[in-house]
Structures are given as structure tokens and as C-alpha cells.
C-alpha positions in Angstrom: 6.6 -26.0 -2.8 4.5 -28.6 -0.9 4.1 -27.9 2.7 1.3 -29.7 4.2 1.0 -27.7 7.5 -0.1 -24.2 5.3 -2.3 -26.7 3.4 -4.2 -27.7 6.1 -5.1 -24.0 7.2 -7.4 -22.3 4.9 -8.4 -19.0 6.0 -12.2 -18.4 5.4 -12.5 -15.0 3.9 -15.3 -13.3 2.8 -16.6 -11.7 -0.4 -18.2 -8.3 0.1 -22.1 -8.2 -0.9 -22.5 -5.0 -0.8 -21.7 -1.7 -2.5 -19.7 -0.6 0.3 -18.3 -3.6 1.4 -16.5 -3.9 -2.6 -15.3 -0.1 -1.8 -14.2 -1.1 1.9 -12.4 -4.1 0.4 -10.7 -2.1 -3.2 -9.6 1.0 -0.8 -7.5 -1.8 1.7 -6.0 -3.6 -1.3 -5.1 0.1 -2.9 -3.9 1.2 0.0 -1.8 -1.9 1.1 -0.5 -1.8 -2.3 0.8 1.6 -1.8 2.4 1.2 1.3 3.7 -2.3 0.4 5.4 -0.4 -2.8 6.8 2.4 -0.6 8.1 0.8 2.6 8.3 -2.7 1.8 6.1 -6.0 2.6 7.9 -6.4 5.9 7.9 -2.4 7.0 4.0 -2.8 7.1 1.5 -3.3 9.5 -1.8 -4.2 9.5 -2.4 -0.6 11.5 -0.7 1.5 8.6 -2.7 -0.4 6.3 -6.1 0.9 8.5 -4.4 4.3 8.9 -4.0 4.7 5.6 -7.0 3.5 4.0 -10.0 4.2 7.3 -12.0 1.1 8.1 -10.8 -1.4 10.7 -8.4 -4.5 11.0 -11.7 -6.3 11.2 -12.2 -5.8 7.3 -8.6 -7.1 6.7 -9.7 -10.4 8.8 -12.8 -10.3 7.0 -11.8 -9.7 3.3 -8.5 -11.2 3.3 -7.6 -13.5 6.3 -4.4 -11.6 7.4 -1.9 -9.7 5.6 -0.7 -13.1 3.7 -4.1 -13.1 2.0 -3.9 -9.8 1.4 -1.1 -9.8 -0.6 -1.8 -12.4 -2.6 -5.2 -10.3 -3.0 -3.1 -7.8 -4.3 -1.3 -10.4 -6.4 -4.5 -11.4 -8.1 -6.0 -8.0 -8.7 -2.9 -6.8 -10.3 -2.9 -9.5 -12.8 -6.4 -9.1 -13.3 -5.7 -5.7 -14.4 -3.1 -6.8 -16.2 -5.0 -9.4 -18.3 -8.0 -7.2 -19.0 -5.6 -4.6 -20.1 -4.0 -7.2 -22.5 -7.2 -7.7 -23.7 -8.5 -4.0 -24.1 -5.1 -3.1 -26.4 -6.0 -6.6 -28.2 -9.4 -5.5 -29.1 -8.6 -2.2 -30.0 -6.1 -3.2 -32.6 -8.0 -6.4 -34.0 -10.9 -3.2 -34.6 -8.4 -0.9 -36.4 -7.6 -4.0 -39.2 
């Protein structure tokens, strides 16, 4: 769906540099992920998310924009996971023949 008025908004978010940024970042979309799962998108604040996972709303802004770009976050790195999964099995089995 085309809507021009979320178009013209792009969040600037960043990409961790550091060690401890990529942990800071991985332990907000694990935890969101969880919470997300067990209460629902809507039941969640950006507080549990912080509750839940320490750090700050700060890294959420940072990282991910607002809780949009963190789901879609999550969206990404589960089908990341999913893909390199895919492959794993595929290599596995092409290695057995």
C-alpha cells in the first residue's frame, strides 16, 4: 500500500559499532520479541520492553526509531534466521549425498 505521508518520514536509526552496542541492540529485539509473543504488539510499551531487557528507551530511539522500527527489526531478524537455517539444513544434506 502506497501512502506518501509514511514515505516522507524516514526514521534515522543507527547501527551499533560496538561489541556492546550489537548486545544492547540483540537483547531489545529478544526481549521485544518475547513480550510481543506473550501479550501482544498492542499490550506493549516501550517501558516493558526496557524493563525487561535493562538499557534505556534511548537505545530503542537509537537502534530502531520507535517501536514500528522495532518490529519490523524483529521482522527481519527472524527471517534472517530463518533463511540461514534453510541454508544450514541445505548444506548439511547436499554433504551427506
Amino acid at each position: 500500500m502506497h501512502d506518501p505521508v509514511l514515505e516522507s518520514h524516514h526514521l534515522v536509526c543507527e547501527k551499533p559499532q560496538t561489541r556492546r552496542g550489537i548486545e544492547r541492540r540483540l537483547a531489545l529485539l529478544l526481549s521485544a520479541t518475547e513480550l510481543f509473543l506473550e501479550k501482544g504488539y498492542d499490550a506493549v510499551s516501550l517501558d516493558d520492553i526496557v524493563n525487561h531487557a535493562g538499557g534505556s528507551k534511548t537505545s530503542i530511539y537509537k537502534y530502531f526509531g520507535n517501536k514500528d522500527g522495532l518490529f519490523t527489526a524483529i521482522c527481519d531478524y527472524r527471517r534472517e534466521m530463518f533463511f540461514k537455517d534453510i541454508c544450514a539444513l541445505h548444506f548439511n544434506q547436499s554433504k551427506l549425498l
